[in-house]
Structure formats: structure tokens, C-alpha cells
Biopython code that builds the backbone (N, CA, C, O; Angstrom):
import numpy as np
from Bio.PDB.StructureBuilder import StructureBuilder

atoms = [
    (1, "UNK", "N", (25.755, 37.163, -43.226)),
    (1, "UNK", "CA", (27.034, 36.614, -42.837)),
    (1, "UNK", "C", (27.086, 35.136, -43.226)),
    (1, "UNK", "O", (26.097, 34.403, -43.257)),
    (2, "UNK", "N", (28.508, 34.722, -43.559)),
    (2, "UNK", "CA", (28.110, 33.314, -44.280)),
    (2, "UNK", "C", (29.006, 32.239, -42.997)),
    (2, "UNK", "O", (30.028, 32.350, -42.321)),
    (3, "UNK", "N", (27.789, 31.088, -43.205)),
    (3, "UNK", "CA", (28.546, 30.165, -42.246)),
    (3, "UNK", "C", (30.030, 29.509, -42.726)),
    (3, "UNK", "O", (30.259, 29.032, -43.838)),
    (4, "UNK", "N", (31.041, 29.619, -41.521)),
    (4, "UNK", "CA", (31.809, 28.787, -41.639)),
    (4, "UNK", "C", (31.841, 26.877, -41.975)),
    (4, "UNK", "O", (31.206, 26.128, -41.232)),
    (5, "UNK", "N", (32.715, 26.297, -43.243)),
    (5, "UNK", "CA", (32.175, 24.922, -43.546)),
    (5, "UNK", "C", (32.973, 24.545, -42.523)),
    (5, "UNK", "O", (33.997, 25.204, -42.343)),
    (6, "UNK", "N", (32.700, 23.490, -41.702)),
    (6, "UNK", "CA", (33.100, 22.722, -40.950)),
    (6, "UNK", "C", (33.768, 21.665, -42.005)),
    (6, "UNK", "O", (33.066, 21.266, -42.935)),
    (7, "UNK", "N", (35.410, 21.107, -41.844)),
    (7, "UNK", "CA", (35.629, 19.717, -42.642)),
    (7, "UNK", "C", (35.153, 18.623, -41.593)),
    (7, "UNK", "O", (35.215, 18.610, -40.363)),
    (8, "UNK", "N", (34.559, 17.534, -42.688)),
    (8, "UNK", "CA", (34.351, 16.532, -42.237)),
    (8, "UNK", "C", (35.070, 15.283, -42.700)),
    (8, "UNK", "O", (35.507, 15.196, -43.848)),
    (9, "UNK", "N", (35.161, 14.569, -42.039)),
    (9, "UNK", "CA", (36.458, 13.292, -42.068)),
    (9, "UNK", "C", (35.874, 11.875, -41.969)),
    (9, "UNK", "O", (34.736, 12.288, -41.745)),
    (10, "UNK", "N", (35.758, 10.844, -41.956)),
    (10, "UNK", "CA", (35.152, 9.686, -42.544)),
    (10, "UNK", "C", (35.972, 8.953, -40.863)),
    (10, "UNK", "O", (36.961, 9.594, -40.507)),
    (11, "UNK", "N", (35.698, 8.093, -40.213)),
    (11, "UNK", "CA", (36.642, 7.420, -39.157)),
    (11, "UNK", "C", (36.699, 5.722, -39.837)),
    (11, "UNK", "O", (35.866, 5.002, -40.388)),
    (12, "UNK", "N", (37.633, 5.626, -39.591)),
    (12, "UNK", "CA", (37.887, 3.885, -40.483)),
    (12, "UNK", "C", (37.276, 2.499, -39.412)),
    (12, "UNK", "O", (37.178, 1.283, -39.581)),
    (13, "UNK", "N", (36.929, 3.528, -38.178)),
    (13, "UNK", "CA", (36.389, 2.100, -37.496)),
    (13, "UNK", "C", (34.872, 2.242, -37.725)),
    (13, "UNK", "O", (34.352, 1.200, -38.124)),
    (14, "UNK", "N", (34.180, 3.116, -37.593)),
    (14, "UNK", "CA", (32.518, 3.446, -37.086)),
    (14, "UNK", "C", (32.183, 3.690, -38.635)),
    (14, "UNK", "O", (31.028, 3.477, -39.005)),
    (15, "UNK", "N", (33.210, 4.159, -39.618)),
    (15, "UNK", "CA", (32.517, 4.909, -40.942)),
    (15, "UNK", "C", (31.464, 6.030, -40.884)),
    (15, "UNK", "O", (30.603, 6.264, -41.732)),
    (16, "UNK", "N", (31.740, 6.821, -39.476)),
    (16, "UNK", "CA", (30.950, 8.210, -39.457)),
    (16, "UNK", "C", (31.508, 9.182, -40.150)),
    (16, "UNK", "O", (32.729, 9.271, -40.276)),
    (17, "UNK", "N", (30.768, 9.910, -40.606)),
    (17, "UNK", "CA", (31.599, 11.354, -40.848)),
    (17, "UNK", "C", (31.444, 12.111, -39.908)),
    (17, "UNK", "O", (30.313, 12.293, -39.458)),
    (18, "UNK", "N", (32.393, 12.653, -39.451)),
    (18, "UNK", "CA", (32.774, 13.575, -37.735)),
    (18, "UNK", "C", (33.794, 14.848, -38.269)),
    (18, "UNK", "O", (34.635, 14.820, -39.168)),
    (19, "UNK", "N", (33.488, 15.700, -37.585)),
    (19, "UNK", "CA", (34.400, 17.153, -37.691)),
    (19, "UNK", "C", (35.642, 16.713, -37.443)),
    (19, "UNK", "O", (35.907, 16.026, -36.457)),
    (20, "UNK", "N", (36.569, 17.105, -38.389)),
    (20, "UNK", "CA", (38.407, 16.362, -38.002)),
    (20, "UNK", "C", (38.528, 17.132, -36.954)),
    (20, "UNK", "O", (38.352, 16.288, -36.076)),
    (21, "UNK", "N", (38.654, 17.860, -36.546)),
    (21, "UNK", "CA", (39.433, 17.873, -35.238)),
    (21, "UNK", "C", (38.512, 17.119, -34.115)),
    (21, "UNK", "O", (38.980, 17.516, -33.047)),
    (22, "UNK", "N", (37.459, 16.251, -33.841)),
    (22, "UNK", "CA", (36.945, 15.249, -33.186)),
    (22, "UNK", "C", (37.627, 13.725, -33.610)),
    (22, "UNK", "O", (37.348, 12.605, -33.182)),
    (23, "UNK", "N", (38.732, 14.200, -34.726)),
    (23, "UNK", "CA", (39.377, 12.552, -34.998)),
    (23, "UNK", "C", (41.186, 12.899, -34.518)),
    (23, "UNK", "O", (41.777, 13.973, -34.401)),
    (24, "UNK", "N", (41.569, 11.735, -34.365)),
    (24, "UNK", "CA", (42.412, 11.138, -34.465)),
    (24, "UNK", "C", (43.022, 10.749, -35.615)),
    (24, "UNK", "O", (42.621, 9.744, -36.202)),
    (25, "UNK", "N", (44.529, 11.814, -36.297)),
    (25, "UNK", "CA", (44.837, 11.717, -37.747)),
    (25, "UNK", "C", (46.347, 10.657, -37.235)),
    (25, "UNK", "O", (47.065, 10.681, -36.235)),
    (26, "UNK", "N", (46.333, 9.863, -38.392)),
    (26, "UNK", "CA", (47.505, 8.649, -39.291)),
    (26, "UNK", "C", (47.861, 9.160, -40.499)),
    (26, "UNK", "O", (47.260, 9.355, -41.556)),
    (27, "UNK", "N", (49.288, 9.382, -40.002)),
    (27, "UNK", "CA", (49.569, 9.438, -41.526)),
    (27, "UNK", "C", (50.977, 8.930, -41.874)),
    (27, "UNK", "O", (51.861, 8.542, -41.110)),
    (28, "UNK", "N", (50.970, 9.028, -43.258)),
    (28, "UNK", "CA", (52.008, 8.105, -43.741)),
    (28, "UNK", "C", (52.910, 9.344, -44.566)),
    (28, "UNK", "O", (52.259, 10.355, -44.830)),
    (29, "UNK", "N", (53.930, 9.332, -44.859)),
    (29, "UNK", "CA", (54.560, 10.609, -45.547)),
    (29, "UNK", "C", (55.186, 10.179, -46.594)),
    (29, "UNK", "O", (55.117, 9.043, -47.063)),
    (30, "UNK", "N", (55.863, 11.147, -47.016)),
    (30, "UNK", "CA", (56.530, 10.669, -48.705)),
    (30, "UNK", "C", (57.472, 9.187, -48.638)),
    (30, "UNK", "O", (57.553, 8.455, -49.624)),
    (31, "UNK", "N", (58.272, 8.821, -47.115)),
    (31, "UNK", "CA", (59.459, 8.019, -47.037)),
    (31, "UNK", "C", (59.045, 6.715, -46.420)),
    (31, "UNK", "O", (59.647, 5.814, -45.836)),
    (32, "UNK", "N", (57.622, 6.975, -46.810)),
    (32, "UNK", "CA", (56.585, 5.504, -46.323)),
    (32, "UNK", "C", (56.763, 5.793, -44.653)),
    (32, "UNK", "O", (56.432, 4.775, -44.044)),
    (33, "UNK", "N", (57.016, 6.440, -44.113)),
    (33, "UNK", "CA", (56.948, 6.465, -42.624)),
    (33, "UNK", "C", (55.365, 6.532, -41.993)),
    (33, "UNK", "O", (54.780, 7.467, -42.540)),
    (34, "UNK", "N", (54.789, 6.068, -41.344)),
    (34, "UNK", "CA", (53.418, 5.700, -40.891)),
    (34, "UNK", "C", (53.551, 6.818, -38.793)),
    (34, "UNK", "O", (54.208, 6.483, -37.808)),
    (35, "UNK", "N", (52.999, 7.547, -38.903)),
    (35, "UNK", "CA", (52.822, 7.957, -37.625)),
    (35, "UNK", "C", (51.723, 8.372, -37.147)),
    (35, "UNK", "O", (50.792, 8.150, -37.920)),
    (36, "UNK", "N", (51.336, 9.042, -35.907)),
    (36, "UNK", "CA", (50.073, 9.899, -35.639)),
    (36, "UNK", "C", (50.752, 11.228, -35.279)),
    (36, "UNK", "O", (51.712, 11.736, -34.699)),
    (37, "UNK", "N", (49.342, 11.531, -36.184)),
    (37, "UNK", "CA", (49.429, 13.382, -35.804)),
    (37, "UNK", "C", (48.530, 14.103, -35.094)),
    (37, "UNK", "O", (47.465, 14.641, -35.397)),
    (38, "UNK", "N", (49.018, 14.033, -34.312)),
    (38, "UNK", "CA", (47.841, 15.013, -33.365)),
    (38, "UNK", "C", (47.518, 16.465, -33.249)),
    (38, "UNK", "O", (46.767, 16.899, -32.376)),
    (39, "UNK", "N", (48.167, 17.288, -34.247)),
    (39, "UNK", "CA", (48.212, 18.755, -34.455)),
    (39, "UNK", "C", (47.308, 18.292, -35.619)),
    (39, "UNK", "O", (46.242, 18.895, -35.493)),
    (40, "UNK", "N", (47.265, 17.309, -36.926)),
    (40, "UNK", "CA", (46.837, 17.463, -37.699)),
    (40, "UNK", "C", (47.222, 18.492, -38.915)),
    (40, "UNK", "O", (46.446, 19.080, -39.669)),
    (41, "UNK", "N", (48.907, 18.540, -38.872)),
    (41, "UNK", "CA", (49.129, 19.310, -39.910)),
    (41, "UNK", "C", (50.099, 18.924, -40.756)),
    (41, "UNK", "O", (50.517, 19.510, -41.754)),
    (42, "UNK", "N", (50.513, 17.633, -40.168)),
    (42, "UNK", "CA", (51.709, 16.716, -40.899)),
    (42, "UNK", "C", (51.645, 16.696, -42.525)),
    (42, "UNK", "O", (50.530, 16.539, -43.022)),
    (43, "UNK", "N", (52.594, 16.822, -43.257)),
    (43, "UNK", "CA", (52.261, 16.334, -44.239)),
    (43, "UNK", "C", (52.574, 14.850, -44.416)),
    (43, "UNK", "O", (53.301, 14.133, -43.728)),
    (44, "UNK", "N", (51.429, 14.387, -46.140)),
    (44, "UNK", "CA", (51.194, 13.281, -46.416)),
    (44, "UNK", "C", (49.862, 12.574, -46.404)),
    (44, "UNK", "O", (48.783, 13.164, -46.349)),
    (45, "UNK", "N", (50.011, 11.326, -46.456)),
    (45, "UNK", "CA", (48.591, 10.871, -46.537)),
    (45, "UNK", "C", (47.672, 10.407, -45.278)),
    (45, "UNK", "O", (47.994, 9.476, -44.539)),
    (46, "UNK", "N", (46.418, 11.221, -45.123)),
    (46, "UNK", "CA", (46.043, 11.185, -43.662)),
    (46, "UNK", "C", (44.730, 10.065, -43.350)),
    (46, "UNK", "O", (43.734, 10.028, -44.072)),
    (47, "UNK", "N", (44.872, 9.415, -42.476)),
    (47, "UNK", "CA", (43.991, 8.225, -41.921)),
    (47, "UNK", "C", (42.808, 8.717, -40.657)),
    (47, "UNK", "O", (43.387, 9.331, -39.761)),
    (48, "UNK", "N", (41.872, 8.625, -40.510)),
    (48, "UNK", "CA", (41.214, 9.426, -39.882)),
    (48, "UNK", "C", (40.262, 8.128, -38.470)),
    (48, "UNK", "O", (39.477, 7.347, -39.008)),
    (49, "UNK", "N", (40.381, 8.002, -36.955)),
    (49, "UNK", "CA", (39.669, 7.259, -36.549)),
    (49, "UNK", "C", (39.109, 8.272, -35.058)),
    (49, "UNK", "O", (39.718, 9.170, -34.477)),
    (50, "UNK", "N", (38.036, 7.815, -34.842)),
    (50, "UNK", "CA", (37.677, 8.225, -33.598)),
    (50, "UNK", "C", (38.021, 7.831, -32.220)),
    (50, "UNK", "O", (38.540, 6.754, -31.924)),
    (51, "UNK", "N", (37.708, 8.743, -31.416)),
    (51, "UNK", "CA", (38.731, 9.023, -30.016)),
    (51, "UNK", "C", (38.173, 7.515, -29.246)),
    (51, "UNK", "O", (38.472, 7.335, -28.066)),
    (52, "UNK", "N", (37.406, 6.538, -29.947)),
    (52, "UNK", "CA", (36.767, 5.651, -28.784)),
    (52, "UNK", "C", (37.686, 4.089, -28.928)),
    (52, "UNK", "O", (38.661, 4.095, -29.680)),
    (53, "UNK", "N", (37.470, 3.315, -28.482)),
    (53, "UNK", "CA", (38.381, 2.822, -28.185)),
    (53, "UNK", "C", (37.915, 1.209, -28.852)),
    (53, "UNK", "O", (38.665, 0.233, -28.837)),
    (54, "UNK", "N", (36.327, 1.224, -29.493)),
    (54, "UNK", "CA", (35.730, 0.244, -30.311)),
    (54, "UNK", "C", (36.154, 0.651, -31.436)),
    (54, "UNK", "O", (36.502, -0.197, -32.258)),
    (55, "UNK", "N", (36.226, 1.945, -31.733)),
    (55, "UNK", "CA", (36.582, 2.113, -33.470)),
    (55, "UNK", "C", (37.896, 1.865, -33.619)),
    (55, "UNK", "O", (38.272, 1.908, -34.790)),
    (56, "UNK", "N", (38.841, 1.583, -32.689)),
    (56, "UNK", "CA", (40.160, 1.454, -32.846)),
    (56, "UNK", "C", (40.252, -0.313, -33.337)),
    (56, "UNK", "O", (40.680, -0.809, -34.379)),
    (57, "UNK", "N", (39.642, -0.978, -32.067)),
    (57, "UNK", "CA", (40.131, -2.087, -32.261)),
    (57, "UNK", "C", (38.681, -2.840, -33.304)),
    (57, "UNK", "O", (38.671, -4.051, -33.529)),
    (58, "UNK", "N", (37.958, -2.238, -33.646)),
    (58, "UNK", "CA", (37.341, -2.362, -35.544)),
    (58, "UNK", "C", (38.148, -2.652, -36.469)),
    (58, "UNK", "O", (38.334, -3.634, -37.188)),
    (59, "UNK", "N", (38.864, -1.070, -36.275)),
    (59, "UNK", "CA", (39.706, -0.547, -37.697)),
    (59, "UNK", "C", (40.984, -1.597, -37.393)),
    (59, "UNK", "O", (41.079, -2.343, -38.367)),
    (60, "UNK", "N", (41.811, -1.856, -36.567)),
    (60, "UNK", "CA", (42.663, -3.131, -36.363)),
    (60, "UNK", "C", (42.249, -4.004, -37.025)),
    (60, "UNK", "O", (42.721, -4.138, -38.155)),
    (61, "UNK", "N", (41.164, -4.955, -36.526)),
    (61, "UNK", "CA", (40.680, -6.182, -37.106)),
    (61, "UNK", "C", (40.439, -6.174, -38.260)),
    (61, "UNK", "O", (41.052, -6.969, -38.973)),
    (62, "UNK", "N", (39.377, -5.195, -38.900)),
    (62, "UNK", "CA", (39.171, -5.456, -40.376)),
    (62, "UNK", "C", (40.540, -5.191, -41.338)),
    (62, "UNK", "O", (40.571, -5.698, -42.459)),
    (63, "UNK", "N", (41.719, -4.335, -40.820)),
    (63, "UNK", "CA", (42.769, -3.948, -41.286)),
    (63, "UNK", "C", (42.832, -2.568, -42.097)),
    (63, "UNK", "O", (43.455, -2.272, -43.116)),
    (64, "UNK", "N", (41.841, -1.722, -41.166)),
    (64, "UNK", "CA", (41.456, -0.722, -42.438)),
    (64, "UNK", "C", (42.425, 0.428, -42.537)),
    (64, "UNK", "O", (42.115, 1.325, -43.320)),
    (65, "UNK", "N", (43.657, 0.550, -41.798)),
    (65, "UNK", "CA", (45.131, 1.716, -42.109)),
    (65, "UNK", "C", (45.754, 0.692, -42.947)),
    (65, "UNK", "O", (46.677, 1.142, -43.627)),
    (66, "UNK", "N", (45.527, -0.495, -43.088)),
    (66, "UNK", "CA", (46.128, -1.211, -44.515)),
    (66, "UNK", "C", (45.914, -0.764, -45.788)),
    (66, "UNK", "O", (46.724, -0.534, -46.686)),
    (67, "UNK", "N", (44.982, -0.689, -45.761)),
    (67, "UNK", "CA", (43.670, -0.712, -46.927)),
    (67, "UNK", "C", (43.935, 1.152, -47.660)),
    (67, "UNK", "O", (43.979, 1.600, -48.806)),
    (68, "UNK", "N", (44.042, 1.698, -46.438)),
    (68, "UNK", "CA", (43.498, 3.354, -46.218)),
    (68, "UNK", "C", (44.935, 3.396, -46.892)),
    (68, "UNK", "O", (44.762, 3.767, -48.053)),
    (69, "UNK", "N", (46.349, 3.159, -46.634)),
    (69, "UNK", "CA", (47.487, 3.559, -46.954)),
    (69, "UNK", "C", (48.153, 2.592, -47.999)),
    (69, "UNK", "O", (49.234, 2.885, -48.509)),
    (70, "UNK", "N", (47.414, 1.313, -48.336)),
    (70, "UNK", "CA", (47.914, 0.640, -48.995)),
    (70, "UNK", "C", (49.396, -0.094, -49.315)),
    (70, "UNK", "O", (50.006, -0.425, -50.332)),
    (71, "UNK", "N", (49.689, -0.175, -47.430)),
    (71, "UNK", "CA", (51.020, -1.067, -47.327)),
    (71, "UNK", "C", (50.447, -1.342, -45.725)),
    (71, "UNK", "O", (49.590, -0.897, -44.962)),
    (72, "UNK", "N", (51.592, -2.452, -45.758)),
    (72, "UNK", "CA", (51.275, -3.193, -43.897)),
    (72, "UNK", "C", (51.993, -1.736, -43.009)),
    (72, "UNK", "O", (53.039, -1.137, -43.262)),
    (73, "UNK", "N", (50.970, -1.483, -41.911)),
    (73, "UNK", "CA", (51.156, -0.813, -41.089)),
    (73, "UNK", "C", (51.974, -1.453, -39.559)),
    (73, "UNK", "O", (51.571, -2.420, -38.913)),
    (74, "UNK", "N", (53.210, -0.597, -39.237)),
    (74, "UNK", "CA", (53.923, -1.510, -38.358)),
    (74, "UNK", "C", (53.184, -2.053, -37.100)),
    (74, "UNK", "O", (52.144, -1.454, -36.825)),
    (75, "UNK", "N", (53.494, -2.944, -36.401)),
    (75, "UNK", "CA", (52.780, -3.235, -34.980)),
    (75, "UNK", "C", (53.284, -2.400, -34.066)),
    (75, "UNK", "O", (52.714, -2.417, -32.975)),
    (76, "UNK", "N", (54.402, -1.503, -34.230)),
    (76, "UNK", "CA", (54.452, -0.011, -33.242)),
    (76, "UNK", "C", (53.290, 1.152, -33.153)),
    (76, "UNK", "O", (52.988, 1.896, -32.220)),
    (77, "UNK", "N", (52.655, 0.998, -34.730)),
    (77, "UNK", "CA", (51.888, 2.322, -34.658)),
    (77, "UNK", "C", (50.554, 2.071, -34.238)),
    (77, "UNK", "O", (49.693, 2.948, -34.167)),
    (78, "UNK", "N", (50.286, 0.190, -33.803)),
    (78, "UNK", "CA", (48.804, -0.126, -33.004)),
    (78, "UNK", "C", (49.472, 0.303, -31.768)),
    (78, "UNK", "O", (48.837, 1.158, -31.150)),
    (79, "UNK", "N", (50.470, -0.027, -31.298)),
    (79, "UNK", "CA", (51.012, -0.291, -30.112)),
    (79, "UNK", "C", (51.129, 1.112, -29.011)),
    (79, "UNK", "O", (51.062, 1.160, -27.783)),
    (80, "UNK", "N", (51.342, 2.246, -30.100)),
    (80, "UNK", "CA", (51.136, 3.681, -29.881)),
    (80, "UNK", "C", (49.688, 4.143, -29.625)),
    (80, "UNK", "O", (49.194, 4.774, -28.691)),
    (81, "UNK", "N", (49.139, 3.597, -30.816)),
    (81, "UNK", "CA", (47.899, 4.413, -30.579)),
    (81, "UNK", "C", (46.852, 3.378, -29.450)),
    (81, "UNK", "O", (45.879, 3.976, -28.990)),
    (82, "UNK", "N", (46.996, 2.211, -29.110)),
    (82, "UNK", "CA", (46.046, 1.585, -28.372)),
    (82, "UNK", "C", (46.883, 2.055, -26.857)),
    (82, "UNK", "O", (46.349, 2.018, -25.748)),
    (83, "UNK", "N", (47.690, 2.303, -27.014)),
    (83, "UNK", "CA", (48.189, 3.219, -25.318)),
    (83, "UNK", "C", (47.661, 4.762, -25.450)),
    (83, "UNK", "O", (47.695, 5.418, -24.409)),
    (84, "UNK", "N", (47.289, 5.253, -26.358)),
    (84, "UNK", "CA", (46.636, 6.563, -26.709)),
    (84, "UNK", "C", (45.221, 6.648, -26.163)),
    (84, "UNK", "O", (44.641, 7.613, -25.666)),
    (85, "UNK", "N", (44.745, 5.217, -26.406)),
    (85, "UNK", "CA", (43.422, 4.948, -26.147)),
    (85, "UNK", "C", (42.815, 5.053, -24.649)),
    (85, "UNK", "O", (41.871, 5.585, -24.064)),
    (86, "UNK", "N", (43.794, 4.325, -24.416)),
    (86, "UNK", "CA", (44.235, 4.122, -23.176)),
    (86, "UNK", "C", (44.560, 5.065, -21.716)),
    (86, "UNK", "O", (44.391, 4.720, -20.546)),
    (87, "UNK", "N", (45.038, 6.250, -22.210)),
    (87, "UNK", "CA", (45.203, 7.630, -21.644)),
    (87, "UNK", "C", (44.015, 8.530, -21.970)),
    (87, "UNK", "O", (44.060, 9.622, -21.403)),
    (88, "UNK", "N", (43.106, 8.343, -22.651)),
    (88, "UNK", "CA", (42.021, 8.826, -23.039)),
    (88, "UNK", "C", (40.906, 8.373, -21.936)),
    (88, "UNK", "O", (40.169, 9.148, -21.325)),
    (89, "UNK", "N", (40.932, 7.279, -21.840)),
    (89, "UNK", "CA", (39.454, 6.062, -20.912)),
    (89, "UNK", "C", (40.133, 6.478, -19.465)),
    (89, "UNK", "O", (39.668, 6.036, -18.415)),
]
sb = StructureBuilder()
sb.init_structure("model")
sb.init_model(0)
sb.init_chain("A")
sb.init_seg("    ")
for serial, (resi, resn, name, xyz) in enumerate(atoms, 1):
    if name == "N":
        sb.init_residue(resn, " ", resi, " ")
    sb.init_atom(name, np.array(xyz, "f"), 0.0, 1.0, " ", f" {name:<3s}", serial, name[0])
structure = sb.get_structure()
């Protein structure tokens, strides 16, 4: 019987590779719109960070959903996800 591959996903604060559904997906879509997906089935381009609340404010500081999507990310979609964080702790 053959094992199922697990995908693995990269997180932009820690730089682990972790099973995606242990992340937290960003994504940006065709109309430049920047959101989170939490089903993980959105289409577009997907940003990947972990559920903790150091890799968040990492990936903030160094600017790495800048970098990852290659335009400025609004201050709504920290503002979302660090209250995400937040309901998590």
C-alpha cells in the first residue's frame, strides 16, 4: 500500500517546512486583492505562516508578504490576522 504525500509549505516567519493545513494561507488573487484563507482553497497566489504568534510578528518586521507577493500589503490584512492571533492564544 503506498503512503499518502503529505504537502509541505515553507512559513515566512520561522522558514519551517510544516504540513499546510498546520499553516495559515495569504493570498493575493488576480485583482491584486490580498486576504486570508482559511479553507485554503482560494484561488491565486498563496503566502504560508504559522499558527504562533512570533512567526507573525517576524514575518511583519522583516516584511516577508511583501517580498512573498511582491506589492505593499495593506495594514488591514496585519490588522486581521494579528486579531487572528489573538483568538488563537
Amino acid at each position: 500500500m503506498k503512503t499518502k504525500k503529505i504537502p509541505l509549505r515553507k512559513c515566512l516567519g520561522c522558514n519551517e517546512m510544516l504540513p499546510k493545513k498546520q499553516l495559515i494561507r495569504v493570498v493575493k488573487n488576480n485583482q491584486d486583492e490580498i486576504d486570508i484563507d482559511f479553507k485554503g482553497k482560494a484561488h491565486g497566489r498563496g503566502a504560508y505562516i504559522c499558527n504562533q504568534k512570533s512567526c507573525f510578528e517576524k514575518a511583519y518586521k522583516t516584511k516577508a508578504f511583501n517580498r512573498a507577493f511582491q506589492c505593499e500589503v495593506p495594514k488591514d490584512v496585519y490588522e486581521r490576522l494579528s486579531k487572528e492571533f489573538e483568538n488563537i492564544e
